[in-house]
N, C-alpha and C positions, 0 to 999 in steps of 0.2 A: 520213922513214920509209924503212928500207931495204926489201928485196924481201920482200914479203907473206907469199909459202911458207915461208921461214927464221922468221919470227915467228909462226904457227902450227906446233907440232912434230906433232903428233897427236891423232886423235877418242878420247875416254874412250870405249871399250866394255864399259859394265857391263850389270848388271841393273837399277839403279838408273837410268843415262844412258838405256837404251833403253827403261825405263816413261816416264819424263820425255818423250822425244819422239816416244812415242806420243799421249801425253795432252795435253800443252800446247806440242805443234809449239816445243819447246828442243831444241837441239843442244849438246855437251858435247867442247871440244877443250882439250887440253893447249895453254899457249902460254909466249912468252920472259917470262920474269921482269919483264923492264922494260917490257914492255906496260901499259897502261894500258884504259881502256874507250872510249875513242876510237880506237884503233890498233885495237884488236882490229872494232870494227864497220866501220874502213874497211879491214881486212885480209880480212875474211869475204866483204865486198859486193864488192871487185877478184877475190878466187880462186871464189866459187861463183858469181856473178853474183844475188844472193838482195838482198829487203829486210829488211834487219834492224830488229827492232821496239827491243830493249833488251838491254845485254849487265850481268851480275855476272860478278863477279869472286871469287875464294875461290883464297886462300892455304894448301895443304897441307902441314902438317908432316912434318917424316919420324919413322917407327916402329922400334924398335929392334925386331931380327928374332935370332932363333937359329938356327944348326945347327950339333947336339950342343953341345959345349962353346964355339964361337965364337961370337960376338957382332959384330952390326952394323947400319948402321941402314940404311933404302931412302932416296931421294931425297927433297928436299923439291921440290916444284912449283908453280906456278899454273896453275888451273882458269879456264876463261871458259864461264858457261849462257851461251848464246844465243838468246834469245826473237826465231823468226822471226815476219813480217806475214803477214799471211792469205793462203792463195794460194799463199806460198813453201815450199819443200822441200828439204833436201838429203838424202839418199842416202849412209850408213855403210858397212853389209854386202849393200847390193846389195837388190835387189827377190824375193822368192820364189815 
């Protein structure tokens, strides 16, 4: 496995990711394609120092998007929930 941070690209910050781990302590990161659910749980546990309980996976298609008369589509990507153990936490948009 290459370096951890390159195979994590970025936290999903939606409305949906942040009801999610409010409720059921999951976290929700964009990650490399070629990941798999073992790379992603030992990629999480080296960069936050966290115990991860169980990781899914979800493959997003891309949507074809318009403005005005142009057409085109957004990216497709992988999704990793991250169901942390009790106890653990990470931290998105900071504490308020």
């Amino acid at each position: 496995m290459s370096n951890a941070r390159e195979l994590i690209i970025k936290p999903v910050v939606t409305e949906k990711s942040l009801k999610i781990q409010e409720e059921n302590n999951t976290v929700v990161f964009e990650v490399e394609k070629s990941m798999n659910k073992i790379h992603v749980k030992q990629a999480i546990e080296e960069i936050y120092k966290v115990k991860v309980e169980s990781v899914n996976i979800v493959n997003t298609k891309s949507k074809t998007k318009r403005v005005g008369r142009y057409t085109g589509k957004t990216h497709a990507f992988k999704k990793a929930y991250i169901k942390l153990a009790e106890g653990s936490s990470i931290t998105i948009l900071g504490d308020k």
